[in-house]
N, C-alpha and C positions, 0 to 999 in steps of 0.2 A: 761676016766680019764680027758682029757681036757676040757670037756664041762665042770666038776664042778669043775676045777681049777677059771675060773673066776667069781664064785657067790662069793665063799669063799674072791677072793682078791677086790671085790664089798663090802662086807661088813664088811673087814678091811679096807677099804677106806672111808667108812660113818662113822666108828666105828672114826675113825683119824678125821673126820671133824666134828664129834659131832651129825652129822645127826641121830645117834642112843641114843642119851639122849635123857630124855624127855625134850619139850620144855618148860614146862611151862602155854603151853596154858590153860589148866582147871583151873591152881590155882587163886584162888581168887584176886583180887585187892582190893583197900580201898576206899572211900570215901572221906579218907584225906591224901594226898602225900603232903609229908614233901621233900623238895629240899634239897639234899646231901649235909652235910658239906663241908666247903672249905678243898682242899688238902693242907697241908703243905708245901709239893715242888712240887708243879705240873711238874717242869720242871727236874726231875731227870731223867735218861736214867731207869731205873729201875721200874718204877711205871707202873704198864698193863697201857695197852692201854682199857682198859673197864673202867677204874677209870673215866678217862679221857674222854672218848666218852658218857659214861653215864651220864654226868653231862652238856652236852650239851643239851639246851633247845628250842634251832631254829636251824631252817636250815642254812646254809653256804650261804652269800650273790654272789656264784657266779655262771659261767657258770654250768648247769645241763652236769653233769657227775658222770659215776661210776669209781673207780677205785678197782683194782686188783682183786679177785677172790672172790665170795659170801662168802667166809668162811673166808677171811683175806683179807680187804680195808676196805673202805668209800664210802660217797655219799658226792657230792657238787649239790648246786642248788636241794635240796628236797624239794619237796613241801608235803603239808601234806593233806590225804583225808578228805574230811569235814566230821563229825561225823553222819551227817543222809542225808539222799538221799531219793527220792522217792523210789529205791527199795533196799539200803544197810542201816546199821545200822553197827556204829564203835562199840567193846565190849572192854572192860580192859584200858579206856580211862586214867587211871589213871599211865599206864605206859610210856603215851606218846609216842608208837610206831608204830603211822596210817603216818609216810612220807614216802613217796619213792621216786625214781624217777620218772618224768612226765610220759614217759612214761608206768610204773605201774600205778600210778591212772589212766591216760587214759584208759588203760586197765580195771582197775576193776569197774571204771563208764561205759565202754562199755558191761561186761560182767554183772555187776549188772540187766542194763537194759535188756537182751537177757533171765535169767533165768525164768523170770516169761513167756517170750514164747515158752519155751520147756518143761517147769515143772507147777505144780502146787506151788510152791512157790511163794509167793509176792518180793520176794528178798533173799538178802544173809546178813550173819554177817560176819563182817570182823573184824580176829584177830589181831596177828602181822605183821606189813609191816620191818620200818627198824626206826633207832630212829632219830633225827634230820639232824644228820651228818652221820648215819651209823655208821660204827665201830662196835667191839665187844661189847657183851651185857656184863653187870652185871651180869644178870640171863638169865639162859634157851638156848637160840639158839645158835650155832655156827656157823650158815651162817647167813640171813639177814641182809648180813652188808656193801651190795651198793647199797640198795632200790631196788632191782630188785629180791626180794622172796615176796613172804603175802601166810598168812594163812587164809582158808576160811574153816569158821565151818560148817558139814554138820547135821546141824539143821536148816531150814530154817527161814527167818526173819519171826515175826508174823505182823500180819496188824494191828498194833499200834506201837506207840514210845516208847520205853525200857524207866524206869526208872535210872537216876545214880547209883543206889542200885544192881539193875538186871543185868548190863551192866558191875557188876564188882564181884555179886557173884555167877552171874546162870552158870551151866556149859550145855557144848556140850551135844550132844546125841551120846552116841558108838553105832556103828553100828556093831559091830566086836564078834563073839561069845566069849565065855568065855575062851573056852579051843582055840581061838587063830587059828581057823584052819578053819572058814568060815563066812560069816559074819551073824550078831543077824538077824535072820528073824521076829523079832515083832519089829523091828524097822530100818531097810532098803527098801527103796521101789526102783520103777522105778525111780521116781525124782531125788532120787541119781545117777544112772547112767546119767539121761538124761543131769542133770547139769555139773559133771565131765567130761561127755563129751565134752558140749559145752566148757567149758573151753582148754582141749586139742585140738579143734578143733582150734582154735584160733593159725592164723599164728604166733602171737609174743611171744607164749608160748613156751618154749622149753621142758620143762618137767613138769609133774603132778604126787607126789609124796602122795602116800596112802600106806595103810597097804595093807600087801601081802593077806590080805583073800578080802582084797575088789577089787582088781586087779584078784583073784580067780573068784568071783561074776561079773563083769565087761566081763572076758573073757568068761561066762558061756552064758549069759544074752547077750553080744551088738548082734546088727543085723546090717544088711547091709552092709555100707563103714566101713571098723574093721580099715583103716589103722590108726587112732587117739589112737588105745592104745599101739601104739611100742613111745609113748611120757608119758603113763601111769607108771610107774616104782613104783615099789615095795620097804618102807625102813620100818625098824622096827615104832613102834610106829604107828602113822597119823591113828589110829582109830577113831578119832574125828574129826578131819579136815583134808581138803586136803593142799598138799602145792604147792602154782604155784611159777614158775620158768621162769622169761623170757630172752630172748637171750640179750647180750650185746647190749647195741642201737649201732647207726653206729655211732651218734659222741662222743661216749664215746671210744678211741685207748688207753684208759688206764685202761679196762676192760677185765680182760679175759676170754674168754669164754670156756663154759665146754665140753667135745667131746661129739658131737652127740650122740643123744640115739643108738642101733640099729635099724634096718627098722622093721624088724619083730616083730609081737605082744606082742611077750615075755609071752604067755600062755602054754609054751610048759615045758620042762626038768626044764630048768632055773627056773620056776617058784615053778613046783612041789621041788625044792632043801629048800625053805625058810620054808617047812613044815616040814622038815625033824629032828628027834630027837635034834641032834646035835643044830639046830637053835633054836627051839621052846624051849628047856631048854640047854640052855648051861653051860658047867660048870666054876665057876669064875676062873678065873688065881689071883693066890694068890700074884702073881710076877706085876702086872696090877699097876704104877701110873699115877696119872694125870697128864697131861704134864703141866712145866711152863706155866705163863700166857705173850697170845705174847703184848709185849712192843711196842711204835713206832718205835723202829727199823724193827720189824719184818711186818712190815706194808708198800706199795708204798709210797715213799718221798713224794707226792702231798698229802698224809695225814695231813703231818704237817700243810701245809697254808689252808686246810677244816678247820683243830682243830680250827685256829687264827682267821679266814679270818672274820671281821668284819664290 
């Protein structure tokens, strides 16, 4: 009975931070982004805090820091990944959300470079990072919101440059079968492991978050050093991309960081639970709303001067 006490309070705890909506990623962007109306009173106590962060258009001219928890802060000092690379390519440019903190680009110009020597991919796409300032989104995500999440599509880059057009209507490739319970075999190969891998491998990852059938495939399939997938974790959705997660920098003390994954692989009970009737079709709670939208109160006080800081 204990062992599956905590899948159940695991994904009422994603379910609370959004990590089980969809984010967003597949849906299409435009060609033409029109800049949000001005607010009326921007400075009411009452107005989300998503109003307000999403109409932010640069980053915050100050020291690079994160503040408070992936799912409720900010970024200061984000910089923003440039839109093509020798081996990444930005996708949905039109939402403006390739900044993070330093060190996430760091990271994804280092692991960009790495994929093409474990895999046959030329590169990666890269989806959402975090938006100028961070903050809540508008749409889609409930964490990426102290540059320290991105979304990486597992369809690998092709060896040319994406049109504006393609970059805002093509979608991922699901790996994931239909009926949710393993992943598509006419369109998962080894490269997907290899690169997932690499990525978890990566000391400043903390967590790599996929669909439970591809953490299924993953625990089937890796060889050798296995200890890289007790940082693999299983949430609904991320049948198209993965999502890396990396640990609080050290001089960000207004960052807080999320508890260790377990050591263990996590291929075992736990695993076999997310396939289980109960998950794979659950039934709606008719009683279910959506919570308020959080304000700046509800946000670290060093939010307010990211919003200002000029």
């Amino acid at each position: 009975m204990r062992r599956a006490i905590a899948p159940v309070l695991t994904l009422a705890l994603m379910l609370a931070a959004g990590l089980a909506t969809p984010a967003g990623a597949q849906t299409a962007g435009t060609l033409n982004p029109r800049p949000l109306p001005p607010l009326a009173n921007p400075n009411d106590p009452n107005v989300p805090a998503k109003e307000l962060f999403g109409r932010a258009t640069t980053g915050a001219p100050m020291q690079a820091r994160s503040f408070g928890f992936y799912s409720r802060g900010c970024l200061a000092g984000g910089t923003a990944l440039p839109v093509n690379g020798e081996t990444w390519q930005v996708m949905r440019l039109s939402r403006n959300r390739m900044w993070g903190h330093p060190d996430m680009i760091a990271f994804l110009e280092r692991f960009a470079r790495r994929v093409p020597q474990v895999s046959r991919w030329p590169g990666i796409l890269v989806g959402d990072i975090s938006q100028p300032r961070g903050g809540p989104m508008l749409t889609g995500h409930a964490s990426h919101q102290i540059g320290l999440d991105a979304d990486i599509w597992l369809t690998p880059m092709p060896r040319r440059e994406l049109t504006a057009q393609e970059r805002e209507m093509t979608s991922a490739v699901n790996v994931v079968r239909a009926d949710r319970r393993d992943i598509e075999p006419r369109t998962w190969t080894a490269d997907h492991l290899n690169v997932i891998r690499a990525a978890a491998e990566d000391p400043k990852v903390e967590r790599v978050l996929v669909n439970a059938a591809i953490k299924k495939a993953l625990c089937r399939e890796a060889t050798g050093d296995r200890r890289w997938l007790s940082k693999v974790r299983p949430v609904p959705g991320h049948n198209y991309h993965m999502h890396i997660r990396m640990s609080c920098p050290a001089a960000s003390p207004g960052c807080r960081p999320q508890d260790p994954p377990p050591s263990a692989e996590g291929c075992g009970a736990d695993l076999d639970w997310w396939f289980t009737p109960q998950v794979l079709n659950p039934r709606p709670n008719p009683n279910w709303r959506p919570p308020p939208p959080v304000t700046m109160a509800g946000l670290p006080e060093a939010c307010r001067q990211v919003l200002v800081a000029r």
